[in-house]
C-alpha positions as CSV (number, residue, x, y, z in Angstrom):
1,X,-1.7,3.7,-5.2
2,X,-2.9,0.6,-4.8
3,X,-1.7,-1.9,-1.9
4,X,-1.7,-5.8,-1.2
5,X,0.8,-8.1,0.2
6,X,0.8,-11.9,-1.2
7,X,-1.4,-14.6,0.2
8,X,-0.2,-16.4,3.4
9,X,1.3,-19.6,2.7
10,X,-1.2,-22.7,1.6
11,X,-2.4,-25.2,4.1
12,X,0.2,-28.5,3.7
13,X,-1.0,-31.5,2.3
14,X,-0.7,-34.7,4.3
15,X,0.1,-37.8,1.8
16,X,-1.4,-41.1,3.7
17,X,-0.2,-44.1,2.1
18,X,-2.3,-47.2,2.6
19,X,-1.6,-50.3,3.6
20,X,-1.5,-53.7,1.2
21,X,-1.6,-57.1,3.0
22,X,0.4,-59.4,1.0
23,X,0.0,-63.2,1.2
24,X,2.3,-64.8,3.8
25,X,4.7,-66.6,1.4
26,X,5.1,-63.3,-0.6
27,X,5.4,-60.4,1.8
28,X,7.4,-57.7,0.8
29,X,8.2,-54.3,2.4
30,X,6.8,-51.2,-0.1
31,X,9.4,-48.5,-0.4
32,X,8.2,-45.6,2.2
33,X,6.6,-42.4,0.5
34,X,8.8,-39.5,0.3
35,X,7.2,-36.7,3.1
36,X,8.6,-33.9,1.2
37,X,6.7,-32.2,-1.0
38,X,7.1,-32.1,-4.6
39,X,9.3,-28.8,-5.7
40,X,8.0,-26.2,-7.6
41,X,8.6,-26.6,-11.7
42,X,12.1,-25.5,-12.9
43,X,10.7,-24.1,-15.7
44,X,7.8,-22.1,-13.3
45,X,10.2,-20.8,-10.9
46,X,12.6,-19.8,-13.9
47,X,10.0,-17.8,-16.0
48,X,9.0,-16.3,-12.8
49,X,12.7,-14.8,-12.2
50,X,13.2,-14.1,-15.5
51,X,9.8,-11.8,-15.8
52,X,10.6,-10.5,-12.2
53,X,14.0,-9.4,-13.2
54,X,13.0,-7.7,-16.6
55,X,10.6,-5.8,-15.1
56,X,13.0,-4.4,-12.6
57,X,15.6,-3.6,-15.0
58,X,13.1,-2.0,-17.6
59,X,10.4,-0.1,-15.3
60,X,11.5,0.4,-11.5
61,X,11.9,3.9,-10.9
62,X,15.8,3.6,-9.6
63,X,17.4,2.2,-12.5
64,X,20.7,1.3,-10.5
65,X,18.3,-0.7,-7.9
66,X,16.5,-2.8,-10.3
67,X,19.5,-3.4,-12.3
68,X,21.0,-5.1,-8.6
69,X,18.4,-6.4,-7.4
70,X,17.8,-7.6,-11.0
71,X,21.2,-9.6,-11.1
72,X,20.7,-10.5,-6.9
73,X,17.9,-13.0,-7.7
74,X,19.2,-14.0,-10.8
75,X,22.1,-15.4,-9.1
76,X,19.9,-16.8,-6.2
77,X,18.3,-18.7,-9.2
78,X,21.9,-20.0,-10.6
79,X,22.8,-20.7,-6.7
80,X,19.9,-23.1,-5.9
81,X,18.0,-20.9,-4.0
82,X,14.5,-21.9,-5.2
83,X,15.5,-25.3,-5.5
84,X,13.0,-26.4,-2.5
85,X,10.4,-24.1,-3.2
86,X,7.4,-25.8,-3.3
87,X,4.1,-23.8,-2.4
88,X,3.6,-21.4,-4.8
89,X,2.3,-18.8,-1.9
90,X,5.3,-19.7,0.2
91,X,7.7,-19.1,-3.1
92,X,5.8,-15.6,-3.8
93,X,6.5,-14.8,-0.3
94,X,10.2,-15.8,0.0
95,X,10.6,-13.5,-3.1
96,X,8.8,-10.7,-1.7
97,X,10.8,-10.5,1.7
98,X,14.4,-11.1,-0.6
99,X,13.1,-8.0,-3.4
100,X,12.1,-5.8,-0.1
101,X,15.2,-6.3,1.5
102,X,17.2,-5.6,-1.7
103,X,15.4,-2.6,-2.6
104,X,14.0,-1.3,0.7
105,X,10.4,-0.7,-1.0
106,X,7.7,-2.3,0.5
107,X,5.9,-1.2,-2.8
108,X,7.5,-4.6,-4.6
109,X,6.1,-7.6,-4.1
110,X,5.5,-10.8,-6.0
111,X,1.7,-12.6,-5.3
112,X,0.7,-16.1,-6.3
113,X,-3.3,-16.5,-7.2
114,X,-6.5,-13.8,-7.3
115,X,-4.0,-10.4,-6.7
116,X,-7.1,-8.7,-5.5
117,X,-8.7,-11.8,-3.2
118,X,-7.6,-10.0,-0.1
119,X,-9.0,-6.7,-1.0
120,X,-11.9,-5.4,1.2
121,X,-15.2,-5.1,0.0
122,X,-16.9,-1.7,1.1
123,X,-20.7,-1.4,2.0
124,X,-20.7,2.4,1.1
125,X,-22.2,3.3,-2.5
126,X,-19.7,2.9,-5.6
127,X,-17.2,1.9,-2.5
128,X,-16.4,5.2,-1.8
129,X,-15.8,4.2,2.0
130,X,-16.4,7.8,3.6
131,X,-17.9,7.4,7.1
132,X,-18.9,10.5,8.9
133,X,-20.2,11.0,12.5
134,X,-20.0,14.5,14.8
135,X,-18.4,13.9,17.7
136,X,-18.3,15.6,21.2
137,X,-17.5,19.6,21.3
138,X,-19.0,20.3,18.2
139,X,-16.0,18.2,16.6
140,X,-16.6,16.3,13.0
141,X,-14.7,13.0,12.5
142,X,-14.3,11.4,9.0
143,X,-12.8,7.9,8.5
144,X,-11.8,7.1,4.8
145,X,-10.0,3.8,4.2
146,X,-9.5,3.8,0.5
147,X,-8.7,6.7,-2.1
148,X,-11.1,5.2,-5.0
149,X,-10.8,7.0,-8.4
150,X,-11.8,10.3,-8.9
151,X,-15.6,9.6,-10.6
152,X,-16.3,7.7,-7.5
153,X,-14.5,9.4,-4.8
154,X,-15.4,13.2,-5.4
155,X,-18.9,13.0,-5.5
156,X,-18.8,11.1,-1.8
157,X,-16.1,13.7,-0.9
158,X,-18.4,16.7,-1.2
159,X,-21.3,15.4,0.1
160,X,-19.1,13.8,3.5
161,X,-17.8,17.6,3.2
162,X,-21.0,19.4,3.2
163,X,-22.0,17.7,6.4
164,X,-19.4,18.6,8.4
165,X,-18.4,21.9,6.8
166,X,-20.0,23.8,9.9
167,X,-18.0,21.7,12.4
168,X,-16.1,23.9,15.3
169,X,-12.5,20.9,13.9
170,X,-12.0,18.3,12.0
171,X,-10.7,14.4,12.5
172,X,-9.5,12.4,9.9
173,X,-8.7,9.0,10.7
174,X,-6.2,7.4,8.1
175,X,-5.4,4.6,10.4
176,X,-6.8,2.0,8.1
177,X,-6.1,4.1,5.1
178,X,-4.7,1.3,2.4
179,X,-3.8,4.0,-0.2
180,X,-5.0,4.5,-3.8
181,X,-5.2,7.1,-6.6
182,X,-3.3,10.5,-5.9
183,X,-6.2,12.7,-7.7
184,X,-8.3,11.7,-5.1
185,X,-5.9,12.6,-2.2
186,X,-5.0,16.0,-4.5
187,X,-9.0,16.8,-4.0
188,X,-9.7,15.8,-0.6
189,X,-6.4,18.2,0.7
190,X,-8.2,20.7,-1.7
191,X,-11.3,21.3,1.0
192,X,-8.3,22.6,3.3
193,X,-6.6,24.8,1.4
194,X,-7.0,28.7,-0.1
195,X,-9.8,28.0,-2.7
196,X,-8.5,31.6,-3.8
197,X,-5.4,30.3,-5.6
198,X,-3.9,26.7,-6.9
199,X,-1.7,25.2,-4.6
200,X,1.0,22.5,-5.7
201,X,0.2,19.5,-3.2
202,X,2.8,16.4,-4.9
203,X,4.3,15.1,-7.9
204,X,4.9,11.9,-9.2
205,X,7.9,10.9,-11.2
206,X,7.9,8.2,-13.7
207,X,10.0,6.6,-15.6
208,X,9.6,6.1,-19.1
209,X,9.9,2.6,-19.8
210,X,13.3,0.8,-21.1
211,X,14.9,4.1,-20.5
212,X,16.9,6.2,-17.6
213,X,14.4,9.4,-18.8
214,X,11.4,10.1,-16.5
215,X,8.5,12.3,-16.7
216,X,6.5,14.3,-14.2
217,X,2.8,14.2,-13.2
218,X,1.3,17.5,-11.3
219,X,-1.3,17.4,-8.4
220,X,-2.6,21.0,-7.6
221,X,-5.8,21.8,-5.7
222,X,-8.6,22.7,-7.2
223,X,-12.0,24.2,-6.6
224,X,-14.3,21.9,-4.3
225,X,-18.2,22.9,-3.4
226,X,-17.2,23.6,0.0
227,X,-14.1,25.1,2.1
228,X,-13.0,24.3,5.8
229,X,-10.6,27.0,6.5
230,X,-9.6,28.8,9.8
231,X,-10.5,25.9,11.7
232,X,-7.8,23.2,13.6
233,X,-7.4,19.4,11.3
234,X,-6.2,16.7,12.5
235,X,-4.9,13.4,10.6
236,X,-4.8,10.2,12.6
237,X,-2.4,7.7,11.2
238,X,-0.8,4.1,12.5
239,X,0.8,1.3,11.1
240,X,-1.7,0.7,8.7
241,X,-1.6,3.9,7.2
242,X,0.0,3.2,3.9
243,X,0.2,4.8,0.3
244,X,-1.9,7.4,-1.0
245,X,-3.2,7.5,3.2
246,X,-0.1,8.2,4.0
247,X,0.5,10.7,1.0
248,X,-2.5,12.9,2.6
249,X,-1.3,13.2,5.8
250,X,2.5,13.9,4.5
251,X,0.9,16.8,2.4
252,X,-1.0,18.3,4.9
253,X,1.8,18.1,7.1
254,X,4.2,20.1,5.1
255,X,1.6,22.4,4.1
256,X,0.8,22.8,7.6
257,X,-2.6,22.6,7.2
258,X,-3.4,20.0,9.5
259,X,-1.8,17.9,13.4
260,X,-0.5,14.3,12.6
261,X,-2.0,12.5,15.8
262,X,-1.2,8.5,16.3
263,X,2.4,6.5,15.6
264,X,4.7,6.7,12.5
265,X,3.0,5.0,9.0
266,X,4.5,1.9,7.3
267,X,6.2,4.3,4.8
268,X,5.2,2.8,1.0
269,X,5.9,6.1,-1.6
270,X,6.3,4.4,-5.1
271,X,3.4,3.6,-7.0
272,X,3.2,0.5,-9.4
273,X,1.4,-1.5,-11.7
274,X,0.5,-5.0,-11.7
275,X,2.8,-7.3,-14.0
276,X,1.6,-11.3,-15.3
277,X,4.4,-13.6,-14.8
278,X,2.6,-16.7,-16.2
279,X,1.1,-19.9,-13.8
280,X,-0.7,-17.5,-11.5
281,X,2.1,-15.5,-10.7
282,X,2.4,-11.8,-10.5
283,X,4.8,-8.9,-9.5
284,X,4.2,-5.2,-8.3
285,X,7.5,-3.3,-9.3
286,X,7.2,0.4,-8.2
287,X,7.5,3.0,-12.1
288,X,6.7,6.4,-10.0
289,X,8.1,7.8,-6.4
290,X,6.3,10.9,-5.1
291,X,8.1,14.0,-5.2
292,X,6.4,16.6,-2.5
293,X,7.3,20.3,-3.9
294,X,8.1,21.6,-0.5
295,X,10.7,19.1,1.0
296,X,11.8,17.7,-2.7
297,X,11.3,14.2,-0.9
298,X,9.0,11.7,0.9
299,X,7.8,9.4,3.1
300,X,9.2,6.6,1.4
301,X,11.0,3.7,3.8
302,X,11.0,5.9,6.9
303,X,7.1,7.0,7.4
304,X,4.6,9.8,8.7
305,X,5.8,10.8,11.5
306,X,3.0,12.4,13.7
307,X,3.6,15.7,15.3
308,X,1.7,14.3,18.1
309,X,2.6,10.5,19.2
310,X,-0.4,8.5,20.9
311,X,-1.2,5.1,21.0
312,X,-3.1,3.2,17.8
313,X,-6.4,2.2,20.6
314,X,-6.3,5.9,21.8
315,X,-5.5,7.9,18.6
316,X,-9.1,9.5,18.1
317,X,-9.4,10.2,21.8
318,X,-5.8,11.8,21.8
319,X,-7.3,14.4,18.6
320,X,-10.5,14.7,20.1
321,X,-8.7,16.0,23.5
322,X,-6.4,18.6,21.2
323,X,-9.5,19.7,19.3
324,X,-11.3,20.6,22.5
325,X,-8.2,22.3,24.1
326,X,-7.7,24.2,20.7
327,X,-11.1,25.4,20.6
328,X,-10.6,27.0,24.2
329,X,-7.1,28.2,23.9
């Protein structure tokens, strides 16, 4: 489920004005510059609201929300409330922080320029992003920061799987896990579950466009080359942790498959598309919400919460201490 804030706000331009020596007999004092910057166009900031609000009301997957939050900003538009705006980045960002706080998703957010300039560039092949080491005690460690799409990710998966299947536990670090496409997550969960039967790992509901009607979309386990069962897992998550990252952990959690180690995760649980509002301006407005089929909720707004709390800087020492214990006890 793809996740990026907007771009920080642009560097301010400094206007020098130059001075003109005027012949003695004619001096004149020039009218000073203005220091404040130009404001945004009228008709920029309006088409912005405009697309920002039909999107809500059409797509966002709690009709009585968008439709709010919809009419909130519309009436900060009528108010005057963009009247000053001037950056374009600094606009997008005032608009993120007011949709946020009126819908308490941290999935919405409007972005000025390249939507995917911030995104971090992977050195592993097809940037499948698995790194895997063995650690102390006959412990593996995997670190995954990205869920890529299931052509790219599965292939990495079993191979990062085969090298560790023969490990004593299992650490999965998740603290700089970004999020991205729930099939993936559905497969990597799959190496730690029963490979004898399918088990239901989440849903995601949709709404059906222009409508209150929503559909649902399955994730089960299914058969991966490998298996790691009857052996102790353990997630690490932080702040970080966000989306589809935190998705994993929340699954393996209430399948209690596997020990949440590290602090509570930022808590982002409804997946969106991308939307063009016109002069470089965009907006994320959440369509799904995941729907796990043993609580009938989420993580959304509240978070991960680890089953065993431990500093972000000491999170893989804190697992590596249970695994060790675990193995003896």
């Amino acid at each position: 489920m793809p996740h990026r804030r907007s771009a920080l706000p642009a560097t301010l331009l400094v206007v020098l004005s130059a001075l003109v020596a005027l012949p003695s007999t004619a001096r004149a004092t020039a009218p000073a510059e203005s220091s404040e910057p130009a404001p945004l166009d009228r008709a920029v900031v309006g088409t912005a609201i405009e697309g920002i609000a039909r999107e809500l009301r059409e797509a966002y997957v709690f009709p009585d929300v968008g439709n709010q939050a919809a009419d909130a900003i519309e009436g900060d538009l009528a108010a005057g409330a963009y009247a000053k705006a001037s950056d374009p980045a600094e606009f997008a960002l005032q608009l993120t922080e007011r949709l946020q706080g009126l819908t308490n998703d941290s999935h919405v957010r409007v972005i000025h320029g390249d939507p995917f300039a911030n995104r971090p560039k992977s050195s592993a092949p097809q940037g499948a992003g698995f790194e895997v080491k063995r650690l102390d005690g006959d412990v593996g460690y995997l670190h995954l920061a990205s869920f890529v799409p299931p052509e790219a990710f599965k292939p990495a998966a079993d191979a990062a799987m085969r090298g560790l299947s023969d490990t004593a536990a299992l650490i999965i670090d998740m603290r700089d896990n970004g999020g991205g496409h729930p099939a993936s997550v559905a497969y990597l969960a799959s190496f730690f579950l029963d490979p004898s039967r399918r088990v239901h790992i989440n849903d995601l509901i949709w709404r059906n466009r222009g409508t209150t009607s929503f559909r649902t979309e399955a994730f089960w386990s299914s058969p991966t080359p490998v298996s790691y069962l009857g052996k102790p897992v353990y997630v690490l998550v932080g702040p970080k942790t966000y989306s589809a990252g935190e998705e994993f952990a929340y699954d393996l959690q209430m399948l209690k498959r596997a020990t949440i180690v590290g602090e509570t995760t930022r808590g982002g649980a409804n997946p969106g598309g991308l939307n063009e509002l016109g002069s470089d301006f965009f907006v994320v407005v959440p369509t799904g919400r995941a729907e796990n089929p043993i609580t009938g909720g989420n993580w959304g707004g509240v978070g991960v919460r680890p089953d065993v709390s431990a500093a972000s800087d000491v999170t893989r020492e804190a697992a590596l201490a249970l695994a060790k214990r675990d193995r003896k006890s």
